[in-house]
N, C-alpha and C positions, 0 to 999 in steps of 0.2 A: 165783580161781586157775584156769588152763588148762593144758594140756599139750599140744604136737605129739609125734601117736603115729604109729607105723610100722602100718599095717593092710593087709593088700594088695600089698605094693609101690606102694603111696600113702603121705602124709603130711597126717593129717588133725589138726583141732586142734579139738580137744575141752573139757568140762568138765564137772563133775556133772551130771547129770540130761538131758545133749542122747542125743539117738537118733541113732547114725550106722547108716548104711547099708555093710556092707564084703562084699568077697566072700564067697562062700559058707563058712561056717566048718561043721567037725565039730564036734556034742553037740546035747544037745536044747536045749527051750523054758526058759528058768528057771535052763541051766548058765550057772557063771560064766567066764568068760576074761579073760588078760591081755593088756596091750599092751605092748610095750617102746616107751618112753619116749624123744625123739630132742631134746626142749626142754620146761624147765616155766618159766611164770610166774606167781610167787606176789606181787602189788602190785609192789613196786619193785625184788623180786630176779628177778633171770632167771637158770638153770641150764642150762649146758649141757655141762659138762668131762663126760667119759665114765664116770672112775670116780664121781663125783657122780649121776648119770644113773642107777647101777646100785642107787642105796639108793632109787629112785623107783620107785613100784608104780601102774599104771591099770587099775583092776579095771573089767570090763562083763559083764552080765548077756544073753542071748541073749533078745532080746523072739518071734523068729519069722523064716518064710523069706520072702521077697518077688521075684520078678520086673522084671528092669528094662523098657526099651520094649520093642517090636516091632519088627524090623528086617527088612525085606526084602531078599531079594536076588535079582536076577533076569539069568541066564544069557540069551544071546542070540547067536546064530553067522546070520549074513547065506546068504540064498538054498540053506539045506539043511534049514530047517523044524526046528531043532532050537531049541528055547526049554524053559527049565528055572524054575521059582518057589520058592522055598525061602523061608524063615523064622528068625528066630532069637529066645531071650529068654534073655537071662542069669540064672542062679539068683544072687541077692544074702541076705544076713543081715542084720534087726534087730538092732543089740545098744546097751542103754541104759547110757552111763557113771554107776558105782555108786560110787567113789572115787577120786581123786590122792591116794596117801599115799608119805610118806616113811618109809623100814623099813628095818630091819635095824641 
């Protein structure tokens, strides 16, 4: 069974036990959070009507905060000596999917 979950303003597609990486979420190490659910398939049924969608539940657990690359950037203006180097790293969140269940 899997599911395409909304995370981010992405659409990642998940399933028990996979580690996704989403932006940076609020709560700690250990809290749970849900996804709203956008397609489940479960073997040879595929869900996707909206009110069907809404008795669907994808629970994940927060593993931790992680950092993406390194991105440089670097400012440069021709014959006035002005040059600037800057940096960036995105804050991202572990969070490990704990269940697809159907509720309510």
């Amino acid at each position: 069974m899997y599911a395409i979950v909304r995370a981010g303003g992405r659409q990642e597609k998940v399933a028990v036990d996979d580690v996704l990486t989403v932006d940076k979420l609020a709560g700690e190490v250990g809290s749970t959070v849900t996804f709203p659910a956008v397609l489940v398939v479960d073997g040879d049924d595929v869900v996707s009507a909206a009110e069907a969608l809404a008795r669907y539940e994808v629970t994940a657990e927060i593993v931790g905060a992680v950092k993406g690359p390194k991105i440089n950037i670097m400012h440069y203006r021709n014959k006035t000596g002005y040059k600037r180097r800057m940096g960036h790293r995105q804050p991202y969140t572990e969070v490990k999917i704990t269940g697809i269940k159907a509720g309510k």
